[in-house]
DOSE-423746 format. One line per field, with one value per residue: x, z, y of N, C-alpha, C in turn; residue in three letters. Coordinates in pm, 1 decimal, decimal comma. Example, Ala and Ser with C-alpha at 12.3 -4.5 7.8 and 13.67 -1.06 7.14 Angstrom:
REM residues 2
n.xx [1319,0:1285,0] .
n.zz [780,0:708,0] .
n.yy [-569,0:-225,0] .
ca.xx [1230,0:1367,0] .
ca.zz [780,0:714,0] .
ca.yy [-450,0:-106,0] .
c.xx [1320,0:1290,0] .
c.zz [780,0:787,0] .
c.yy [-330,0:3,0] .
rest [ALA:SER] .
***
This chain:
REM residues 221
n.xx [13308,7:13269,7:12928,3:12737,4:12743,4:12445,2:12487,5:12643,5:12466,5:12303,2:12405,7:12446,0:12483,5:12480,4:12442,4:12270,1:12066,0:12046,1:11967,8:11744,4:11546,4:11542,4:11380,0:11100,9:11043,5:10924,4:10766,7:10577,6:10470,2:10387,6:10176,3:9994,3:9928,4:9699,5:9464,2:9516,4:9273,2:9145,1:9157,1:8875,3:8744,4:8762,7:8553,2:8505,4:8495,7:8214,2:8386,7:8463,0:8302,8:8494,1:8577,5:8462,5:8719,3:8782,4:8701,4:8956,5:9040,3:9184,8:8947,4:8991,3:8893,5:8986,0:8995,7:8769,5:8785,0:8697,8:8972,8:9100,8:9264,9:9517,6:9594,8:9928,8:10017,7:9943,1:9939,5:10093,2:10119,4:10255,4:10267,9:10296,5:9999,0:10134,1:10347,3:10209,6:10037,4:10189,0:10388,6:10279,1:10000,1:10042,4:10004,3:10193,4:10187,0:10134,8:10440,8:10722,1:10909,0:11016,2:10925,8:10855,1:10613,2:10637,2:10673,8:10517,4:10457,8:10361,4:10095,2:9721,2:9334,3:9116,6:8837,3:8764,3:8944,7:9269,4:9496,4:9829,6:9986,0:10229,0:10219,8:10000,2:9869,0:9886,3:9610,4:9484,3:9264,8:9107,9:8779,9:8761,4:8737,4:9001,4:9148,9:9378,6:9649,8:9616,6:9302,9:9177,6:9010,8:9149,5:9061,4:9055,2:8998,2:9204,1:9423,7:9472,8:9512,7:9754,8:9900,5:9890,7:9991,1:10214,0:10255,0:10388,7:10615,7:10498,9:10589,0:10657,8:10448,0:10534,7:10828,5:11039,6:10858,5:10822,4:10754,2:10448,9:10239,8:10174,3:10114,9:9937,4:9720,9:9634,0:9562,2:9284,3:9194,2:9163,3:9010,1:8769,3:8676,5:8677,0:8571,2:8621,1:8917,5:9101,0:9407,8:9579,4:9444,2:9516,9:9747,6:9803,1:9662,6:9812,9:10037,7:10145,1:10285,2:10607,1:10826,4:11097,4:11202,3:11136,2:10879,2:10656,6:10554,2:10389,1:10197,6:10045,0:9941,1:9811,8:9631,7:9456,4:9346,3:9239,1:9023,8:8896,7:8847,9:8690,1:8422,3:8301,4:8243,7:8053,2:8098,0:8110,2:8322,1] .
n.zz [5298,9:5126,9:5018,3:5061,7:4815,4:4602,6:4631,1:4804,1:4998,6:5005,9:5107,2:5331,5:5676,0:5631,3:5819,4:6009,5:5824,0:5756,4:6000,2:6045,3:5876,3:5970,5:6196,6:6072,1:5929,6:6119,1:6263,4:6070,4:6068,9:6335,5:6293,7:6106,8:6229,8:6404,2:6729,3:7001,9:7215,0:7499,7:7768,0:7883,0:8188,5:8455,6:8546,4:8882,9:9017,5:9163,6:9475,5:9417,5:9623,1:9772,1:9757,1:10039,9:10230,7:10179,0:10421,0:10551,2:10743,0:10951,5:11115,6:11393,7:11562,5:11901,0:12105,4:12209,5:12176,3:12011,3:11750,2:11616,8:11368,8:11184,4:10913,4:10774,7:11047,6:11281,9:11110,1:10837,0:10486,7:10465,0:10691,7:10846,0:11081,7:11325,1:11368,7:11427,2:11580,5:11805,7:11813,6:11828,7:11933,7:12169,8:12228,3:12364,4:12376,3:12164,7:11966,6:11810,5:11578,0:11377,0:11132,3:10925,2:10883,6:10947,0:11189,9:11397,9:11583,3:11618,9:11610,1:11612,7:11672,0:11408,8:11343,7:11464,1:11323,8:11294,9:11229,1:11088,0:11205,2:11152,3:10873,1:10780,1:10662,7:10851,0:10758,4:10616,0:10822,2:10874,6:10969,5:11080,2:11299,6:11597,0:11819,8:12080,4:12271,8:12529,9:12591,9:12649,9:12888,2:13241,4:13331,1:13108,7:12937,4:12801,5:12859,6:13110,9:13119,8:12961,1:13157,2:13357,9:13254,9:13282,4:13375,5:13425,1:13151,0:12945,6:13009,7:13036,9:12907,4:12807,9:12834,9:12799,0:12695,9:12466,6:12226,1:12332,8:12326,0:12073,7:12019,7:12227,6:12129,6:11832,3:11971,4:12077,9:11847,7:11711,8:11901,6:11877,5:11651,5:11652,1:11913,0:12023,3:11950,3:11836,6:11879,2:11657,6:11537,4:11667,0:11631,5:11340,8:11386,0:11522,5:11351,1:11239,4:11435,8:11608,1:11856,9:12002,8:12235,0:12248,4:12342,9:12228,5:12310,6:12554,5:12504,3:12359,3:12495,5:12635,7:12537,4:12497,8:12745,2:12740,2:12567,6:12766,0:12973,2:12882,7:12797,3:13017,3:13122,9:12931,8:12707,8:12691,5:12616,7] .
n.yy [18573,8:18256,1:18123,6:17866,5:17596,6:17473,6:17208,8:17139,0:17183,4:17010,0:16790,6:16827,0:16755,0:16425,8:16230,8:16275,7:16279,0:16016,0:15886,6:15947,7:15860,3:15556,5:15628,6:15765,7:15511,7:15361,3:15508,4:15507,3:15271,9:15171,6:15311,1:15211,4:14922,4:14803,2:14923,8:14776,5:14618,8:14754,0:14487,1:14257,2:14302,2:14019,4:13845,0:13708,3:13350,5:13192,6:12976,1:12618,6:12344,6:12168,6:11817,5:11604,3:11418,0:11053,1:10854,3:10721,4:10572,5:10283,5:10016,6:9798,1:9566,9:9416,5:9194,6:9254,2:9503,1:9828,2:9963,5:10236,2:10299,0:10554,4:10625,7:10681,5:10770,8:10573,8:10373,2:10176,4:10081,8:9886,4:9712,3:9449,7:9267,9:9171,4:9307,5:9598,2:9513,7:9439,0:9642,6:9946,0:9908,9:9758,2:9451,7:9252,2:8963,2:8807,9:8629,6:8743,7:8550,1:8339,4:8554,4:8516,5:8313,0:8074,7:7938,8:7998,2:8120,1:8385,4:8328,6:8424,0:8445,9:8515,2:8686,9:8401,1:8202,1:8043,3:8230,8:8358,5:8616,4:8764,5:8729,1:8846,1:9195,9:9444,7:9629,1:9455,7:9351,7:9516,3:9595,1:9315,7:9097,5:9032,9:8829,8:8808,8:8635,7:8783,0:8838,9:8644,1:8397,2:8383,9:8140,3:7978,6:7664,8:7613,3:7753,0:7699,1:7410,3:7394,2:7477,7:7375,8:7110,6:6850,9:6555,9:6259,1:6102,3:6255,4:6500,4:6867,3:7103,4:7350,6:7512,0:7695,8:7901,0:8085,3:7993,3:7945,0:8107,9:8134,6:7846,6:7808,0:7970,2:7846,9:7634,2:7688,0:7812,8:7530,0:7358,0:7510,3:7471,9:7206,7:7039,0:6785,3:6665,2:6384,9:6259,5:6253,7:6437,5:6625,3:6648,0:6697,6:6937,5:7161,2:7153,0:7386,5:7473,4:7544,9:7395,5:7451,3:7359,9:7146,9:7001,8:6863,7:6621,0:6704,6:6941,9:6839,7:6651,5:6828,9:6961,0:6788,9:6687,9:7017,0:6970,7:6733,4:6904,0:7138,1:6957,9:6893,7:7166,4:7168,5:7264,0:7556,1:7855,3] .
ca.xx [13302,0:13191,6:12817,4:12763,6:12645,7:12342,2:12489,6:12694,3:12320,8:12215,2:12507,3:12507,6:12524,5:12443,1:12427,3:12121,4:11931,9:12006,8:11932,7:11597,8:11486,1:11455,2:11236,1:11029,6:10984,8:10919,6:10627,5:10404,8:10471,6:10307,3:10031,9:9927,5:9879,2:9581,8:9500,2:9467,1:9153,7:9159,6:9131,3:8763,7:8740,6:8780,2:8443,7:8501,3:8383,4:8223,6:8532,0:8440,4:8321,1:8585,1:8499,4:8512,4:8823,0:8742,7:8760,6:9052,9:9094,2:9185,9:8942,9:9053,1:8865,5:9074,8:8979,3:8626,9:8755,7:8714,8:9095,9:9088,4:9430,1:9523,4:9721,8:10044,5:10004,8:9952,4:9999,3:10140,2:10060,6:10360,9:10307,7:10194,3:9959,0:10181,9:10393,0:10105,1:9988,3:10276,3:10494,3:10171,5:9895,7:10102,3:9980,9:10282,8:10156,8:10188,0:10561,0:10760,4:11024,5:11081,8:10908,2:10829,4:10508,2:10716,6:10682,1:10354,8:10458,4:10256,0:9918,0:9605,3:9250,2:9084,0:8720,9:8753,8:9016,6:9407,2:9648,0:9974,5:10012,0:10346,0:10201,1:9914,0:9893,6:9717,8:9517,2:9361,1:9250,0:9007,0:8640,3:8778,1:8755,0:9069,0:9130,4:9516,2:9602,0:9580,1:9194,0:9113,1:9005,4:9221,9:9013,9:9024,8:9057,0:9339,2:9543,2:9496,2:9603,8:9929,8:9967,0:9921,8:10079,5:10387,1:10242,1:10539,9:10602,4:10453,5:10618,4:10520,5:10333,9:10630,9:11000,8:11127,1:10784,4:10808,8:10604,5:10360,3:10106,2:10114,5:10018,8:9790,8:9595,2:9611,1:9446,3:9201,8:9134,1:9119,9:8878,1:8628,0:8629,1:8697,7:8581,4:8685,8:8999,8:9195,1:9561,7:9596,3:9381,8:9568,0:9921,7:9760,0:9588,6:9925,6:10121,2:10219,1:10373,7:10755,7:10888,3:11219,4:11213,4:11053,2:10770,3:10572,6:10432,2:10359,9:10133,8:9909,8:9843,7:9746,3:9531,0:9328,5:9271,9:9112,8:8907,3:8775,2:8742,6:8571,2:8286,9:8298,8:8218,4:7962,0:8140,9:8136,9:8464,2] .
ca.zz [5310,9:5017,2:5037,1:5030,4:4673,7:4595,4:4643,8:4973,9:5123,9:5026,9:5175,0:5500,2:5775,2:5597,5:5906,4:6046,1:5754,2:5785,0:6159,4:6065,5:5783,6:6058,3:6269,1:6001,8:5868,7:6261,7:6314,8:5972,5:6074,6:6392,5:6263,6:6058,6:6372,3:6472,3:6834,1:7116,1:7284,5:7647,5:7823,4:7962,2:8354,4:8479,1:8687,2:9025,0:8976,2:9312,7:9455,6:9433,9:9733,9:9800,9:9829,7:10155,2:10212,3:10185,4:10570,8:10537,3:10882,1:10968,3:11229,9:11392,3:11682,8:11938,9:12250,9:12192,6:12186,7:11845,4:11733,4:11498,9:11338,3:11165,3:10780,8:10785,7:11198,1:11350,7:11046,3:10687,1:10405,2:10467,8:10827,3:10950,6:11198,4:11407,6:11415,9:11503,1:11770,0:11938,0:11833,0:11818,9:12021,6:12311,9:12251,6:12325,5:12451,5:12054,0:11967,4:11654,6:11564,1:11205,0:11091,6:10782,1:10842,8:10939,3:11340,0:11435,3:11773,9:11641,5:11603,4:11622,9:11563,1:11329,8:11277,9:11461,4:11267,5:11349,9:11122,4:11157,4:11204,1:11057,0:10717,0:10765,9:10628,8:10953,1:10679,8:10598,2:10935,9:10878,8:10997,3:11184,9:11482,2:11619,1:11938,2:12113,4:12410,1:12654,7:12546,6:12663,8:12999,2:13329,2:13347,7:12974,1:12968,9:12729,9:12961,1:13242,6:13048,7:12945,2:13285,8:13455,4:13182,2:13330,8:13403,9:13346,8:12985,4:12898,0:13044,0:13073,5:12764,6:12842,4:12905,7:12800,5:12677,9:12367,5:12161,9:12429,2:12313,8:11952,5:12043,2:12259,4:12026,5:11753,5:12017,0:12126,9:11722,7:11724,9:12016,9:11831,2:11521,1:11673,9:12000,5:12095,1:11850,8:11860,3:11906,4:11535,7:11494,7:11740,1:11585,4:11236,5:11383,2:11550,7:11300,9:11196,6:11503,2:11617,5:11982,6:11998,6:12344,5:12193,5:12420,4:12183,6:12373,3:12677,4:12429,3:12237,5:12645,5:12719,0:12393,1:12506,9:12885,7:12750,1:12513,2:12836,8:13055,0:12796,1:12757,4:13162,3:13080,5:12854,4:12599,4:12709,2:12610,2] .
ca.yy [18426,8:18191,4:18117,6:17675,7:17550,3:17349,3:17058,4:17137,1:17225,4:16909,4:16695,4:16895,1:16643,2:16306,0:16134,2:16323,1:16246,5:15885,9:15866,0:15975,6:15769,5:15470,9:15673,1:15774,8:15375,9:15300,9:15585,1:15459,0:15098,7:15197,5:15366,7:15101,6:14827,8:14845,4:14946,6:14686,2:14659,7:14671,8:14380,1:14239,1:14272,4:13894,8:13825,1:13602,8:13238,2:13121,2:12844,0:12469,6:12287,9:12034,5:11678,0:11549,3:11345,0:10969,6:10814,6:10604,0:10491,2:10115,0:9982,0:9691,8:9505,7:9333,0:9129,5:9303,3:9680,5:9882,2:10058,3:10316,6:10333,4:10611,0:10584,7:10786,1:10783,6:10449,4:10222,6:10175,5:10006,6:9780,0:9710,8:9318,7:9252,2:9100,5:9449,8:9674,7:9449,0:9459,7:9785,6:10007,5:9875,5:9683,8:9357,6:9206,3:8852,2:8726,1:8667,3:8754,7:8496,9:8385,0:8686,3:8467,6:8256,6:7931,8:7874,6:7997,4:8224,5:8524,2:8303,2:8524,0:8440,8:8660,6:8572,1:8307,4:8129,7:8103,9:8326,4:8379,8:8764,0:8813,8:8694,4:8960,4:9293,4:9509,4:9712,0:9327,8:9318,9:9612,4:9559,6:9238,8:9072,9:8993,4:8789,0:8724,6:8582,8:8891,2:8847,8:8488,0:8422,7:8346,3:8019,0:7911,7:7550,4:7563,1:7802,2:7578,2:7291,5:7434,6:7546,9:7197,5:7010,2:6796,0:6401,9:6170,5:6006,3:6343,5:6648,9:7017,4:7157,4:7457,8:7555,8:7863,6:7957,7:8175,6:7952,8:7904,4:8213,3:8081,9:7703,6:7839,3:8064,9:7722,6:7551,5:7732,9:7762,9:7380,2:7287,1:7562,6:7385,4:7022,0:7043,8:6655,2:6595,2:6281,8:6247,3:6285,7:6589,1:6733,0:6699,2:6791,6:7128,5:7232,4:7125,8:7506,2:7535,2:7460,9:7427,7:7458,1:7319,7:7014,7:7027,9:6819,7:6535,1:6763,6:6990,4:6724,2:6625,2:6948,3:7022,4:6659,7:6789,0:7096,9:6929,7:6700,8:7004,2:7158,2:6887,3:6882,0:7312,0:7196,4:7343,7:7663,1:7921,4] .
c.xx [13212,2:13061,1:12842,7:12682,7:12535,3:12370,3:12535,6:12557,4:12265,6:12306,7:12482,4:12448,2:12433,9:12380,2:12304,8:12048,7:11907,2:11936,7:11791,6:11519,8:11419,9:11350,8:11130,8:10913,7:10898,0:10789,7:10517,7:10399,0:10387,4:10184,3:9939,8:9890,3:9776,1:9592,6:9449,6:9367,4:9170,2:9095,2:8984,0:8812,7:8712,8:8638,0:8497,9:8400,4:8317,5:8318,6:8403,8:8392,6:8392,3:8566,6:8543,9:8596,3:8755,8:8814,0:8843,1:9123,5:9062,0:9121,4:8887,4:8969,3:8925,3:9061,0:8860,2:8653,3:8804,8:8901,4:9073,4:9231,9:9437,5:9625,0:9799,7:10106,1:10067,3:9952,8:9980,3:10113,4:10133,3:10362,8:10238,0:10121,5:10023,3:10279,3:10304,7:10038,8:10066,7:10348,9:10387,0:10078,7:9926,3:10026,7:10083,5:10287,7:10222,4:10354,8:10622,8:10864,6:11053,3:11021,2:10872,1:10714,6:10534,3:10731,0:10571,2:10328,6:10394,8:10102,6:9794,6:9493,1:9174,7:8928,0:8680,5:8837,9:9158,1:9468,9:9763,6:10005,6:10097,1:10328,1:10097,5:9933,6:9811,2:9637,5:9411,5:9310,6:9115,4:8854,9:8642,1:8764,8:8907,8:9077,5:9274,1:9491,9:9584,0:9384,1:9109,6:9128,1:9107,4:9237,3:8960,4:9069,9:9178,1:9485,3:9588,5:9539,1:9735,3:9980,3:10013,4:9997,8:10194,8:10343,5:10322,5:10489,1:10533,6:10536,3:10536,0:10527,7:10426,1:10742,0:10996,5:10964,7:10749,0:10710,0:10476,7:10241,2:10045,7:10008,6:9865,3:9685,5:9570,7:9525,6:9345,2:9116,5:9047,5:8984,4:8726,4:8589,4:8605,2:8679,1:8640,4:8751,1:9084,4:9344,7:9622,4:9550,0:9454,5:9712,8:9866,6:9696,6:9718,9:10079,3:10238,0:10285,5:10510,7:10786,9:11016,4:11284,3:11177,7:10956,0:10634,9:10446,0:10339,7:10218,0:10014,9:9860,0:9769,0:9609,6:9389,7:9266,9:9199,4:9056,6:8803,0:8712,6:8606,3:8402,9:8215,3:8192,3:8072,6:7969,9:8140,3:8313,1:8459,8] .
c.zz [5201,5:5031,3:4992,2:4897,9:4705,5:4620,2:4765,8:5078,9:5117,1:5061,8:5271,9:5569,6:5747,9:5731,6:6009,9:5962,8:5773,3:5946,1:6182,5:5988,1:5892,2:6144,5:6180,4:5947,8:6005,0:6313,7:6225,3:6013,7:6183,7:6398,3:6214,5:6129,7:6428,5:6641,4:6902,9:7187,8:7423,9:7687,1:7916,2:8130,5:8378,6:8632,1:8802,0:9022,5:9154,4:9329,6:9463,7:9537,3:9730,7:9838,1:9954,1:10127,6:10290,0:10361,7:10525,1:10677,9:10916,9:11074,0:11260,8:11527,5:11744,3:12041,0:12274,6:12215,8:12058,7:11839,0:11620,6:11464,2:11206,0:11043,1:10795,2:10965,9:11297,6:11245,9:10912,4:10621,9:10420,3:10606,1:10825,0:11031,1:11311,5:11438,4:11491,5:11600,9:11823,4:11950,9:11830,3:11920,8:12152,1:12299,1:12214,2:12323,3:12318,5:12044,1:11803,5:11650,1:11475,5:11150,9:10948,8:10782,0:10857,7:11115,0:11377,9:11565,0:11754,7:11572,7:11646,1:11596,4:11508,9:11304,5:11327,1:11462,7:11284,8:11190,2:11237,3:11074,2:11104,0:10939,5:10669,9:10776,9:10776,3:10897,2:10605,1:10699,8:10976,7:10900,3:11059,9:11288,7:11532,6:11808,3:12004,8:12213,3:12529,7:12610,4:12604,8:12826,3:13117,6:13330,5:13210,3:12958,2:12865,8:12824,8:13041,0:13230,7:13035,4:13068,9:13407,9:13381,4:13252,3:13419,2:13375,4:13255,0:12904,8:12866,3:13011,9:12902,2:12709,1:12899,9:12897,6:12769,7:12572,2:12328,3:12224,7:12314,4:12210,6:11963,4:12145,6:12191,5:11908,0:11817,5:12071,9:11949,1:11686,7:11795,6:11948,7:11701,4:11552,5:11799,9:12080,5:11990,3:11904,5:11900,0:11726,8:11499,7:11522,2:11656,2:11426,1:11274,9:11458,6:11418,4:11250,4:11310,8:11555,6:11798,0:12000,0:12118,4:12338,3:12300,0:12365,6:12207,4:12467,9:12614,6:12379,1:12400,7:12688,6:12661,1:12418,7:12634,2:12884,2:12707,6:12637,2:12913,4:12981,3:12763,5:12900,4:13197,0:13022,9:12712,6:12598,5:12713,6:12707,1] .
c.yy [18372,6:18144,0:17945,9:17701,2:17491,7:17242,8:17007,9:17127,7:17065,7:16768,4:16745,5:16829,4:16516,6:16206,4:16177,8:16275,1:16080,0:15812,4:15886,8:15907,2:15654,8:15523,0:15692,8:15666,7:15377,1:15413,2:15491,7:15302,7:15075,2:15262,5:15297,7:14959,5:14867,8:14848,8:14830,4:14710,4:14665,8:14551,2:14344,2:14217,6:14140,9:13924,6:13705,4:13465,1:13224,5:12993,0:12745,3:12440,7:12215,8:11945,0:11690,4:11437,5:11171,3:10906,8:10684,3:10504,5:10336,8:10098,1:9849,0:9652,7:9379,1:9320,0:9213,5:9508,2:9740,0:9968,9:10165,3:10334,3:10445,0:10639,7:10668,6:10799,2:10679,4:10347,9:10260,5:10096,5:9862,8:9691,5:9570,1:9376,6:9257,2:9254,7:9587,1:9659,4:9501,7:9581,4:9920,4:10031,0:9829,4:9546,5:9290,0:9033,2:8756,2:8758,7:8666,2:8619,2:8475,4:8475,6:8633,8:8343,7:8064,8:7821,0:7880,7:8088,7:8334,1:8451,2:8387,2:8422,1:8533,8:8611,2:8466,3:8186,7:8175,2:8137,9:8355,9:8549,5:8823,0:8817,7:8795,8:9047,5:9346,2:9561,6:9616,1:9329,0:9461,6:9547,6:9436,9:9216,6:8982,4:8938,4:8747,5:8723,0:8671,1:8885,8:8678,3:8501,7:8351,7:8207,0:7974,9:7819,2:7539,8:7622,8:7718,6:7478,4:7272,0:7464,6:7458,3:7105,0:6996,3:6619,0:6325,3:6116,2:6147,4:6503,6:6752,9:7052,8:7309,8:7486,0:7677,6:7964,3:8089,9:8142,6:7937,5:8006,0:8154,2:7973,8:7713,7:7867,5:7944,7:7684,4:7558,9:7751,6:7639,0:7324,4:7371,2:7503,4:7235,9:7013,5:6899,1:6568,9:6455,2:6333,0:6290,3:6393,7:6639,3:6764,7:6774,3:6959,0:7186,6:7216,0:7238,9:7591,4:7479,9:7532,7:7408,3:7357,8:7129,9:6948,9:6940,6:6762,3:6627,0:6847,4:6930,3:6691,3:6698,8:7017,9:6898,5:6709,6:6885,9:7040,6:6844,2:6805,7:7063,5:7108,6:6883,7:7033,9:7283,0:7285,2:7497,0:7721,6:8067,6] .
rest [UNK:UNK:UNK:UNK:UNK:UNK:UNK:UNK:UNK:UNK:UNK:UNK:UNK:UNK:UNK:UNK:UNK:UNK:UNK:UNK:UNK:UNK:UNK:UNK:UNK:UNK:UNK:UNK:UNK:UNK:UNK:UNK:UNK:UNK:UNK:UNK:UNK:UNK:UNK:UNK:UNK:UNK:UNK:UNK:UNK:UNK:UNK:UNK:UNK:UNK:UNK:UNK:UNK:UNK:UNK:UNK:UNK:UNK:UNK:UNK:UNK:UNK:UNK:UNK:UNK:UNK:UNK:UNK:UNK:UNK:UNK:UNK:UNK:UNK:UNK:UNK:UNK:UNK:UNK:UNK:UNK:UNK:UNK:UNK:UNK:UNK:UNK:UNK:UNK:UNK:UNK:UNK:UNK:UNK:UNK:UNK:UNK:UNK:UNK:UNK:UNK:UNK:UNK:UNK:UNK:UNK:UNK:UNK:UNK:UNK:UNK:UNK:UNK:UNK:UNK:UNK:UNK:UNK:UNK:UNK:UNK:UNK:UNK:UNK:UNK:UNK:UNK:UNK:UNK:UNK:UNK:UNK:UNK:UNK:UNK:UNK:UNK:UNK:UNK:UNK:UNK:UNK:UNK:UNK:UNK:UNK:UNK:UNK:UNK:UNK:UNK:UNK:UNK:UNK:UNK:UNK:UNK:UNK:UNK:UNK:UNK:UNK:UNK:UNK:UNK:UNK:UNK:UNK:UNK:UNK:UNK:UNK:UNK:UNK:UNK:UNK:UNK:UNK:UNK:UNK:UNK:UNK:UNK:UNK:UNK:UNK:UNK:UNK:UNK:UNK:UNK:UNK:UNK:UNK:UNK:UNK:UNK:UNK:UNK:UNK:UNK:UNK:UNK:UNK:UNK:UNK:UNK:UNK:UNK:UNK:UNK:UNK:UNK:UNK:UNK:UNK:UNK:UNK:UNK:UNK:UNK] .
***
């Protein structure tokens, strides 16, 4: 058998030698990278204390007893007065009807002074004193007024009685600011309210009767 030439030995299997050239590049290429250091051990910070969460609770005093209402819970940013009274708290006595600040049936006083609920946010009503009519007494000369109202040329102060709570809570506003209004006061300090029943005259009679009981009281509420 013929012995391979010099040149056969140095062809013999091309494709090994090339298969090795890339390894070859691919070792010195790695030799020359320097080595990675290991990584520093990560020390443990002590955690944060966490603020305390700011007290966000609405509280609302009503007919002299504190509420604490509760955001996300018992009331929203969006919510009236006049809704949380009544769909919340149960003070249903005030009444909703235009729902827009235009009749006066959810009258409150706040402070003191009459608002009309529906127009109030309950989250204004924070650190307040609020007062509706489940809060006024049996024998409050304005009740009793409305309750006797009906002298002929006058009539009763009440029919169907929706608006009743509102005009009440106005006039019980009224007599504390004006304790002995005229006939004119009187229609100007109710003026933001509407009886459907048209109960008018009967009303302004009933708003003058408390004012005498009242002075009869000594002005006592």
């Amino acid at each position: 058998m013929a012995k391979p030439t010099k040149r056969q030995k140095t062809l013999k299997n091309p494709a090994k030698k090339a298969a090795a050239r890339p390894a070859k590049k691919a070792a010195a290429k790695s030799a020359k990278q320097p080595v990675a250091k290991p990584a520093k051990k990560a020390t443990a910070r002590p955690a944060k204390k966490a603020p305390s969460p700011v007290d966000r609770t609405v509280r609302i005093t009503i007919n002299g007893r504190v509420h604490a209402l509760e955001p996300g819970r018992d009331v929203e940013p969006h919510m009236t007065l006049a809704y949380v009274l009544r769909e919340r708290l149960g003070y249903t006595g005030l009444k909703l009807s235009c729902d827009e600040g235009a009749c006066g049936a959810c009258t409150v006083l706040i402070d003191g002074k009459a608002v009309l609920s529906c127009m109030t946010l309950a989250i204004e009503a924070h650190g307040h004193d609020i007062l509706t009519i489940e809060g006024l007494p049996k024998d409050d000369p304005v009740v009793e007024a409305f309750t006797a109202q009906c002298e002929p040329g006058y009539g009763t102060a009440l029919q169907c009685g929706y608006c009743t709570p509102g005009f009440v809570m106005a006039s019980v506003a009224l007599l504390r600011e004006n304790p002995r209004p005229t006939l004119d006061d009187v229609k100007e300090g109710l003026s933001g309210n509407l009886c459907r029943c048209g109960c008018y005259a009967g009303i302004a009679k009933a708003v003058l009767h408390a004012s005498d009981e009242l002075a009869v009281r000594g002005g006592r509420r």
